[in-house]
N, C-alpha and C positions, 0 to 999 in steps of 0.2 A: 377514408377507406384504407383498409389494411392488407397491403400484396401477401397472397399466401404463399407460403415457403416452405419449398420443398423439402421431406420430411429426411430427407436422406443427406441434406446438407450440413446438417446439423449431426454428423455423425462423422467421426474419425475416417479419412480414406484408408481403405483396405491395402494390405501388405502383401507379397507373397508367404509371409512366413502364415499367415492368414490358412493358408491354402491346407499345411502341412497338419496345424493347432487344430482344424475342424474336421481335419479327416482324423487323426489321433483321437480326439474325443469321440467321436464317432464311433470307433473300431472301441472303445474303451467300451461304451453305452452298451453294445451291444454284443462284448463278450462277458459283461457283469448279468446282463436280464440272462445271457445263455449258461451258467454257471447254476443258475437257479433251475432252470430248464433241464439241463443236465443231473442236478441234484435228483431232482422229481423222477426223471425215466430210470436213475440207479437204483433209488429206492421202490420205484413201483417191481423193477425186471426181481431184484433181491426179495419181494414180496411175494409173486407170482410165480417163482420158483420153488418156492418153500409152503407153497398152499396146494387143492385138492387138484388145481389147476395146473402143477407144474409141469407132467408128461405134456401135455399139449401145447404148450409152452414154449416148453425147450425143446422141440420135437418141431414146430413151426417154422425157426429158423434155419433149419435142417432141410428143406424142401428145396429140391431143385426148378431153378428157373431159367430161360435161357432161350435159343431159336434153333430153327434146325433146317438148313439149305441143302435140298438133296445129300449127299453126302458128308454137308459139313453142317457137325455140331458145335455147339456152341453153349451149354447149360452148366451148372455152379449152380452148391447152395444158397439159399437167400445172405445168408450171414458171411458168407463168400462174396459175393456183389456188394454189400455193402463194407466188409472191411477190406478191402482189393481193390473195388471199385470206385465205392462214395467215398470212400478216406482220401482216394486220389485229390480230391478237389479240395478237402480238409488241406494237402499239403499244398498243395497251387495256393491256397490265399494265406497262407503262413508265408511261404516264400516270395509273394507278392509286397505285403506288410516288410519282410524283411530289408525287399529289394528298396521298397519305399523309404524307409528308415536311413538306409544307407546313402544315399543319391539327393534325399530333399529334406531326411530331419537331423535327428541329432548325432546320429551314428558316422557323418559324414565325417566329422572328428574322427582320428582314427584311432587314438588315445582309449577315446570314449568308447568304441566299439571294442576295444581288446578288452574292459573289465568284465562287460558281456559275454565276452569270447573265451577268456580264460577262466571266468565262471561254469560258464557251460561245461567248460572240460573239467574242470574240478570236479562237479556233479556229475557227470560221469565215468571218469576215473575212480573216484574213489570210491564211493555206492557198490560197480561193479570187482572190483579187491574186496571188498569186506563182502559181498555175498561170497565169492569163490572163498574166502578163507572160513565161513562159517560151516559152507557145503562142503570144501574139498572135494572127491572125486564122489561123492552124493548122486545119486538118479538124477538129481536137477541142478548139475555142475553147468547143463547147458541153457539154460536158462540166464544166466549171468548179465546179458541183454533188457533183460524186463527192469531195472532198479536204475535204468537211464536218463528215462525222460520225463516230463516235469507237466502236466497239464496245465495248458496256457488259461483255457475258459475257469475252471475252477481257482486259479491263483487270484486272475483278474477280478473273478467274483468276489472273495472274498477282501481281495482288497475296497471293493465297495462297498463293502459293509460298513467299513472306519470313513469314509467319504472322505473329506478335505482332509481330515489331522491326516494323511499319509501325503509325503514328500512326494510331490510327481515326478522326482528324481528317482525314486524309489519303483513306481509304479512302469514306466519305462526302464530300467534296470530288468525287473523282475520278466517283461514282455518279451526285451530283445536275448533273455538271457532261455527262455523257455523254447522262443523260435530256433535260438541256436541246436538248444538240445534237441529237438523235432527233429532237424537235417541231423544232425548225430544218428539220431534211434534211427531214423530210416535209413540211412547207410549202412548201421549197423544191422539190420533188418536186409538189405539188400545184399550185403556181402556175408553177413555171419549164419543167417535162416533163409539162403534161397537154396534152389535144387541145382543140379546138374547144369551148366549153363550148353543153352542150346546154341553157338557162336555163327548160324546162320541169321539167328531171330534177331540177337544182337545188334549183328550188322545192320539188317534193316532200320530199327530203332535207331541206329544212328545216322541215316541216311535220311530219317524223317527230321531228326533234329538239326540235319544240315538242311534242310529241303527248308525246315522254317528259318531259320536264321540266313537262308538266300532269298527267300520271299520277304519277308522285313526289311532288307536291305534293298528291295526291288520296287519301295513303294508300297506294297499288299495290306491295306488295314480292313479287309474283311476279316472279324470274328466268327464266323462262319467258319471260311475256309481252315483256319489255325485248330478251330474245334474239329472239325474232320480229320486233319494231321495228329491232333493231341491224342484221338481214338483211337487212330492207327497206329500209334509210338507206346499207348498203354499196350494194345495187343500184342506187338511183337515183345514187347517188355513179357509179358507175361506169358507167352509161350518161349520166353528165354531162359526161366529160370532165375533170374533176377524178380523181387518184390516190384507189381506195377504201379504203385505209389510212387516209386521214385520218378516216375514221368512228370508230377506234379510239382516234384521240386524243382526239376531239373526245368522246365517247360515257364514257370512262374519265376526263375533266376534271371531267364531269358527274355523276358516280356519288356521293354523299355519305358521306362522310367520318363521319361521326357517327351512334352505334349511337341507334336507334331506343327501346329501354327504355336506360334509367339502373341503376347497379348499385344504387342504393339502390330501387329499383325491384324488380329483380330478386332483391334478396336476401327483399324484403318478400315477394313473390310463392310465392319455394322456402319462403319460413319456413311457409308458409299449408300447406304438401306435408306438410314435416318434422311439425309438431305436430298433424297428422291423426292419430287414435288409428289401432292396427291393427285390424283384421276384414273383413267380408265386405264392407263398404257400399263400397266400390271398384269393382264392377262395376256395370253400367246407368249410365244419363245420372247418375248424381247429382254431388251438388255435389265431392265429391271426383274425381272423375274430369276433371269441368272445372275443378278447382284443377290438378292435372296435366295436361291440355293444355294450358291455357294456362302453366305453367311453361315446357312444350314450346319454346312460339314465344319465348318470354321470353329463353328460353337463348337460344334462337339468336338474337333479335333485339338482344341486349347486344354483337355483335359489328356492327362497320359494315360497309357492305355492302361499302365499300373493301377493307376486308383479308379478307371473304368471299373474294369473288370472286380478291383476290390467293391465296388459299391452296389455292384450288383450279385455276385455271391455269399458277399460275407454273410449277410441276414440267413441266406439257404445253408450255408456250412454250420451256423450256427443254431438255428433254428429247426433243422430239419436232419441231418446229414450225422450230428453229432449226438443228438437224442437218439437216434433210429440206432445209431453203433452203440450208444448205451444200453438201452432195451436187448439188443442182440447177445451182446459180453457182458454183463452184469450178472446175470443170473448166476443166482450160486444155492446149488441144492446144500442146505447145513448139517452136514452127520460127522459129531464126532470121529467116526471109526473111519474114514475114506478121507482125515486131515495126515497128510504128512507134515508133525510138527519141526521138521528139520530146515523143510523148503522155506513153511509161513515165515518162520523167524528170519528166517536169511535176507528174504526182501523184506520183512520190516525194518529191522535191525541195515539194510541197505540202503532204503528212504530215509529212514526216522534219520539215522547217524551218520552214515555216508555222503547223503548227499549235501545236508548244510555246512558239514566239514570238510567236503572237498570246494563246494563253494567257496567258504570263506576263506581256507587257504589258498589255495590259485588267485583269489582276489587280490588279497593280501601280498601275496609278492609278484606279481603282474604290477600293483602299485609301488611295491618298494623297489622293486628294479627299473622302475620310470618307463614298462610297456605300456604301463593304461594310466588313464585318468578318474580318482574317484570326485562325483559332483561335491563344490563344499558343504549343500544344502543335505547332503546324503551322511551322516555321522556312522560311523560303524557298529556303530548299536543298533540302528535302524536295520542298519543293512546284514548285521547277522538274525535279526530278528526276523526281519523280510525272508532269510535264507531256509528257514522252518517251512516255512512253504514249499519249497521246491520239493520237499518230500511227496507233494501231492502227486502222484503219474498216475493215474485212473486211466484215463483216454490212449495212450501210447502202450503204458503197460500195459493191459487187456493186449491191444493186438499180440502186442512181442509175446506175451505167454501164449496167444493159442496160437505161435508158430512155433513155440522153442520146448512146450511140454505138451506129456501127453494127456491121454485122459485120466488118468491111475492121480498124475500130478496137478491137474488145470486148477481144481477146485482151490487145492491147496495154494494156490499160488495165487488164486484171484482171494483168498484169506486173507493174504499176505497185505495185498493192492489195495486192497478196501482198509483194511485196518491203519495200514501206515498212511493213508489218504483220511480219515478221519482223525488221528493223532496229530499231525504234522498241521490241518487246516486250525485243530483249535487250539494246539498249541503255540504256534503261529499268529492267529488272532491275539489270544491273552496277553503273548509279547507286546506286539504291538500296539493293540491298548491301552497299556499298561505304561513303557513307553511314552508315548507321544499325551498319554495324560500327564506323566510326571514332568513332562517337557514345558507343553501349556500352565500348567499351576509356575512353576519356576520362571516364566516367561511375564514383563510388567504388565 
């Protein structure tokens, strides 16, 4: 007779590094199916705009929604609620991802995170100088902000497409370098396209954000209660005159990284479950029963609240939160006569040119001055080719132009975004292709 053996013994023991590889892949899976997803709502909004259908359409988003407590109102258009609103959380799990990266993956290097970091600022620096020198003092000088930021879902998408032949050095490069750019645009979005600031509303917001970083330190791991705070820190943000996105970064920066029990901890606790005899003493308060609850919270508190919360919004930011802002800003009615060719070109010529050459410079001497570290698996061909990408800003640009232009310029500008976001992705692809074919043929 043959003892059966357990099937999991036969299987490598798990790492922590385990923990970081499966949340990564994860966050990868599902900003590639959402790039697709994305695709589809730009194309349908760009369709429906331009058909018999478009007044209704464009005119949909436009409708106010909102509540109204005796004296106090409360209403925004729909397309309002969701780039103010739902974008909010779009930034909370960017900054969450970030904070993840920084604290338990590769970024903890600090080396590693400046080639990121000084990418970032390359790709925006320089994109924004070359739109301003194309425009000069142009109707859409102010606009300078939209040729910033790099859309993370459509980069990552496309890097799915080449599957394996792309360096996962590459692919992490390009994620933590996009996340960068996000807190960039929305800063710049916060400080460069917000209104009058109201410094009582301010204040409040900042007294909510000490109220939670006092409560976190108090023990407090209701998500509930941090969600009621978060509401309350968007509102005051947003009757301050400051962009209420920023609560999401700021709010997801602040979220701790580090699970609460320890797994030697947690194992001690299940062992207390496991070697419980069986019988009836399970039911009623006894001490078995609170060995079992508290197992309860244990499990769950071995996870940090960081990848908590990442694992339960990411699929809604992605799936729901960022098609819905597509549909809303894509639309783009197409008439010759209402294009200012001055603006389109400036953010083409901003993406397409600016941004992979302020990438790659900033990289380039971030590494020659010994700030950053580049991976060896990452060749510089790779990674200027990777760099065509970041012309992609779809997702970020739309907002920043329907803050920094008007109606006379919007269309023009989302010309701009569309166009250098379809040059930049397949130009980008063919690099890379191309690339990492000629890599493989040369390789024994």
């Amino acid at each position: 007779m043959y003892k059966r053996v357990n099937k999991s013994l036969g299987r490598l023991p798990k790492e922590p590094l385990d923990l970081f590889t499966q949340t990564f892949t994860r966050f990868l899976r599902i900003e590639a199916a959402a790039g697709a997803i994305l695709l589809f709502c730009a194309l349908l909004a760009l369709g429906l705009s331009n058909s018999p259908w478009s007044t209704p359409f464009l005119s949909f988003w436009e409708l106010r929604a909102g509540f109204r407590l005796d004296s106090i109102e409360l209403a925004r258009p729909l397309k309002y609620w969701i780039n103010d609103g739902l974008m909010t959380l779009f930034f909370f799990v960017g900054a969450l991802e970030l904070k993840r990266e920084m604290v338990q993956g590769e970024l903890r290097n600090l080396r590693m995170a400046a080639l990121s970091l000084a990418a970032a600022l390359g790709g925006m620096i320089m994109p924004a100088c070359l739109f301003l020198l194309l425009e000069g003092r142009g109707a859409g000088a102010h606009g300078w902000g939209t040729v910033m930021a790099t859309d993370t879902a459509f980069v990552i998408g496309c890097l799915a497409i080449l599957g394996t032949r792309i360096p996962q050095s590459l692919r992490l490069f390009l994620l933590s370098l996009a996340i960068f750019d996000d807190i960039g645009a929305i800063l710049v979005v916060a400080i460069g396209y917000g209104s009058t600031l109201n410094w009582g509303a301010l204040g409040l917001a900042g007294i909510g954000l000490v109220i939670v970083a006092g409560i976190e330190r108090l023990g407090i791991r209701s998500l509930l209660v941090y969600g009621v705070l978060g509401c309350a820190i968007w509102l005051a943000l947003d009757t301050s005159g400051i962009h209420p996105t920023l609560a999401g970064l700021i709010l997801g920066l602040m979220t701790p990284a580090q699970s609460w029990v320890s797994d030697s901890r947690l194992h001690a606790i299940l062992d207390r479950v496991i070697a419980y005899p069986r019988g009836d003493h399970w039911s009623g308060d006894t001490t078995a029963r609170q060995d079992l609850r508290r197992a309860g919270v244990a499990a769950r508190e071995a996870i940090s609240p960081v990848e908590r919360l990442e694992i339960v919004l990411h699929p809604w930011v992605a799936f729901a939160v960022i098609p819905l802002f597509a549909l809303a800003n894509a639309g783009l009615p197409i008439s010759p006569k209402d294009i200012d060719g001055a603006v389109a070109i400036a953010i083409f010529a901003g993406f397409v040119l600016g941004k992979p050459a302020g990438v790659m410079l900033f990289s380039y001497l971030a590494v020659r001055l010994h700030i950053a570290l580049r991976p060896t698996e990452l060749p510089w061909s790779i990674l200027a080719a990777g760099s065509l990408l970041t012309g992609i800003g779809f997702t970020m640009a739309l907002l920043i132009a329907e803050l920094a232009f008007g109606a006379s310029l919007l269309n023009s500008a989302k010309l701009g975004i569309l166009g250098a976001s379809i040059f930049s992705a397949t130009s980008g692809l063919a690099v890379l292709a191309w690339l990492t074919s000629a890599r493989r043929a040369r390789s024994p």
